[in-house]
C-alpha positions as CSV (number, residue, x, y, z in Angstrom):
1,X,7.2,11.0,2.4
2,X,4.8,7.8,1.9
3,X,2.0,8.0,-0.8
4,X,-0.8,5.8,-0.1
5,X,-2.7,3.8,-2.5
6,X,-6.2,3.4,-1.5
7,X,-8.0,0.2,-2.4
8,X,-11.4,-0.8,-4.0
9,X,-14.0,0.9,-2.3
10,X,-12.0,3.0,0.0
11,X,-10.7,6.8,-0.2
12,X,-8.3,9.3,1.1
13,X,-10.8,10.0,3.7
14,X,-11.1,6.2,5.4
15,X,-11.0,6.3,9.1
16,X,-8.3,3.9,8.9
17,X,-6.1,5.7,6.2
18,X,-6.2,8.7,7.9
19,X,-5.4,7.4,11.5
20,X,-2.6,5.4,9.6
21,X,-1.5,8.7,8.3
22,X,-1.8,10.5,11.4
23,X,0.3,8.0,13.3
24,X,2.8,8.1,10.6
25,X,2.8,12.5,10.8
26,X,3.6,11.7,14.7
27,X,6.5,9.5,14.0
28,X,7.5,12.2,11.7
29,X,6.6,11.5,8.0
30,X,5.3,13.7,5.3
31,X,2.2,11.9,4.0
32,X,0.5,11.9,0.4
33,X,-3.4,10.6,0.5
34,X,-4.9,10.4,-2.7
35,X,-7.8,8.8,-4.3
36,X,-6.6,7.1,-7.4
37,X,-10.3,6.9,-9.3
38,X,-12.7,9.5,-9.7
39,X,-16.1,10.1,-8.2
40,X,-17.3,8.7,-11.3
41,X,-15.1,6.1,-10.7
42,X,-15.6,5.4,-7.5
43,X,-19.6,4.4,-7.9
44,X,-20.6,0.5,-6.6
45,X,-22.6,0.0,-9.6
46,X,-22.2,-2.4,-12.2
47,X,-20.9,0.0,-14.4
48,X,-17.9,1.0,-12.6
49,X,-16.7,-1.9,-10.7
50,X,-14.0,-2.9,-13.5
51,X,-12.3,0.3,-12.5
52,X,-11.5,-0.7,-9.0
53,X,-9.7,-3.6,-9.9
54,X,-8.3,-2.4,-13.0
55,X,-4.3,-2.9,-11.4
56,X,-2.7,-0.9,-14.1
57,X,-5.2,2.0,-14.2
58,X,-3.9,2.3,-9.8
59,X,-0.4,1.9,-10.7
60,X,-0.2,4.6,-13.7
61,X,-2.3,7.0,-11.2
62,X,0.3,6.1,-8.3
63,X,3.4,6.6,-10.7
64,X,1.3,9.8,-11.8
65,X,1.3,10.9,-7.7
66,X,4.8,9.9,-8.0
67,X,5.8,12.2,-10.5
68,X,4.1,15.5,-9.1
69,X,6.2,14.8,-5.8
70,X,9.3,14.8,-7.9
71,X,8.5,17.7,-9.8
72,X,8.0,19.3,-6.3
73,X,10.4,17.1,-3.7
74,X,13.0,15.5,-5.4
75,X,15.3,15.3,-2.7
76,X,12.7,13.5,-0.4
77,X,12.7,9.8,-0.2
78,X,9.1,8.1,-0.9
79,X,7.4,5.2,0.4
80,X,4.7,3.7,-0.7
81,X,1.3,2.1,1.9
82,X,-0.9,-0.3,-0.2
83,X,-4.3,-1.0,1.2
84,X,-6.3,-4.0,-0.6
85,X,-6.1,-4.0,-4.7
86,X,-3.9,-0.3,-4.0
87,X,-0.7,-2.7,-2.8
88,X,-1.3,-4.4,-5.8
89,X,-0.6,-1.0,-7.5
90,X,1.9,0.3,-4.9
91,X,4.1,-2.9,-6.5
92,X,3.9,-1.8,-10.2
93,X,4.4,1.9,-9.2
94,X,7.8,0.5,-7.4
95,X,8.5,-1.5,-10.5
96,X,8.3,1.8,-13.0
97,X,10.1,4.4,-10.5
98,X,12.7,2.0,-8.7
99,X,14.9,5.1,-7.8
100,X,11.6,7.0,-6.8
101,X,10.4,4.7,-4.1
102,X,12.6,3.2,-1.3
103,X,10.0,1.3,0.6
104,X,6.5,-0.6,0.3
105,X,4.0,-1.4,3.2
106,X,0.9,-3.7,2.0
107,X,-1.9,-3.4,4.9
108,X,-4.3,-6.4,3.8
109,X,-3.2,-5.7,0.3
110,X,-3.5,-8.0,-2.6
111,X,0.1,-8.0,-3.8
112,X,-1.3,-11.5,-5.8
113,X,-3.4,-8.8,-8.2
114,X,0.0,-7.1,-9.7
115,X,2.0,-11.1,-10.0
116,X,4.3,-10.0,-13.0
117,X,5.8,-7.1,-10.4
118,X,6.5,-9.0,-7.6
119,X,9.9,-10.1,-8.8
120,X,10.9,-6.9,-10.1
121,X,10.6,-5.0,-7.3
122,X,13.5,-3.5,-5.5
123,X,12.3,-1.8,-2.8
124,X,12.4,-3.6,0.7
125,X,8.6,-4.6,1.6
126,X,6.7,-5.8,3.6
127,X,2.9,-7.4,3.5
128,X,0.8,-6.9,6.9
129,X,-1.7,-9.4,7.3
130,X,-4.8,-10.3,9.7
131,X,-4.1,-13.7,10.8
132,X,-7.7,-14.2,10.8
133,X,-7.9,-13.2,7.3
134,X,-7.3,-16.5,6.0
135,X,-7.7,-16.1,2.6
136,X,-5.8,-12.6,1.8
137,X,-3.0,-14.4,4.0
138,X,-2.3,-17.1,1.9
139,X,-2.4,-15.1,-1.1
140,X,0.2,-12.9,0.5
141,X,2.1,-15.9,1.7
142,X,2.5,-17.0,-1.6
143,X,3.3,-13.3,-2.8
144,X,6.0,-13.0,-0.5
145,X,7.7,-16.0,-1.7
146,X,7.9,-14.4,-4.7
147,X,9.8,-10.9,-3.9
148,X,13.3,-11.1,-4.4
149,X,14.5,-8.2,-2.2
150,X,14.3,-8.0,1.5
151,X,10.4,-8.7,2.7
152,X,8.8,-9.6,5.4
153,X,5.5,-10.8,6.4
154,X,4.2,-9.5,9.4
155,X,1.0,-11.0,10.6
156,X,-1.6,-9.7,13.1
157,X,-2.7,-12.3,15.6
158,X,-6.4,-12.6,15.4
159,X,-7.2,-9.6,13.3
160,X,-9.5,-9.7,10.1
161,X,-8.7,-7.6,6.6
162,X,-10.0,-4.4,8.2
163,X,-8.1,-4.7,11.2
164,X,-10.9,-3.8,13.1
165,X,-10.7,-5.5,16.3
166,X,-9.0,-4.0,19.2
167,X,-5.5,-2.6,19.0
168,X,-5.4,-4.5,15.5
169,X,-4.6,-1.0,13.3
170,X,-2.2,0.2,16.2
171,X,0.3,-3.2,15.8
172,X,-0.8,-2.4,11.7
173,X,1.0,1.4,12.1
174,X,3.6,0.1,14.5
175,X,5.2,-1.8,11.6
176,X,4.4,0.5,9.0
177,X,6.1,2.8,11.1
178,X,9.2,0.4,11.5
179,X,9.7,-0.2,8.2
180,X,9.8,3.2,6.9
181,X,11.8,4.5,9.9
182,X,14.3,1.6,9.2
183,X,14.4,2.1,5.0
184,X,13.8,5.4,3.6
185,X,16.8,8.0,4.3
C-alpha cells in the first residue's frame, strides 16, 4: 500500500499523481490518494496560502491517513510518495509511525521543509529529483546528507520539478516502483 502526500497546490486528482498511481496499481500496489487540506484549504488566496506550507498540519493529516489504514489493513505494509511540501510531511509521518511506514519516495519534494525529521527517520528513502531543477536539487542534496538510514538520490537527467518533459515521469515511477518493490514486504 503507498499513501501519497500531495503538495502545495496539487490534489489527489493531478495528472501526474494519478498516472504515478496507476503505474504503481500495474506493478501491483494498493494505492491511497488523498488530499490533505480542504477545499477551503486548498484556495490560492492570501488567506489560505499559510495552510499549504503549514508542514505539521500535512504530517498530522498523513499520520491521520495512516491510522484509518491500520484500523482497516494492519497486516499491509505502507509506503509513503511525497510530492513538493507533501515529502516534507511524508518524513514526519515516518518519524511518528516508524513501524507503520516501511518506505519513502520524495518526487521533487522538499524534504528541507520537515529538517528536524530527517535524522529520525527509519524508513529507507529515497528523493527523486529533476536535474534541471537546480534549486529543489540542492536542497535535496543537502537533505540527503542528512538521513541516517539507507537513501538514495536519484536524479532525472534534464527534467524540471514537474517532470514534464518527455519520458521524465516514466524514469520518476520506474524508481518509485524500485524502491517499493525492493522495501516494503
Amino acid at each position: 500500500m503507498v499513501v501519497f502526500a500531495h503538495g502545495s497546490g496539487s490534489s489527489r486528482r493531478s495528472t501526474r499523481n494519478v498516472a504515478v498511481a496507476e503505474h504503481l496499481h500495474r506493478a501491483g500496489f494498493a494505492t491511497l490518494l488523498v488530499d490533505l487540506l480542504t477545499v477551503e484549504e486548498q484556495r490560492a488566496d492570501d488567506e489560505t496560502r499559510q495552510w499549504r506550507f503549514d508542514i505539521e498540519l500535512l504530517t498530522r493529516r498523513v499520520v491521520g491517513a495512516l491510522d484509518w489504514l491500520g484500523d482497516r489493513e494492519s497486516a499491509v505494509t505502507r509506503g509513503l510518495l511525497g510530492a513538493s511540501t507533501g515529502a516534507a510531511a511524508a518524513l514526519g509521518a515516518a518519524v511518528r509511525r516508524p513501524d507503520d511506514v516501511g518506505a519513502v519516495v520524495s518526487r521533487g519534494g522538499r524534504p528541507d521543509l520537515s529538517p528536524d525529521a530527517l535524522a529520525s527517520v527509519r524508513a529507507p528513502t529515497v528523493f527523486i529529483v529533476g536535474g534541471a531543477d537546480e534549486e529543489v536539487l540542492a536542497l535535496n542534496q543537502q537533505a540527503d546528507r542528512a538521513l541516517t538510514v539507507e537513501h538514495e538520490l536519484a536524479i532525472v537527467p534534464g527534467a524540471t520539478h514537474l517532470f514534464e518533459e518527455p519520458g521524465a515521469l516514466e524514469q520518476v515511477t520506474d524508481i518509485a516502483t524500485a524502491w517499493f518493490r525492493s522495501h516494503l514486504r
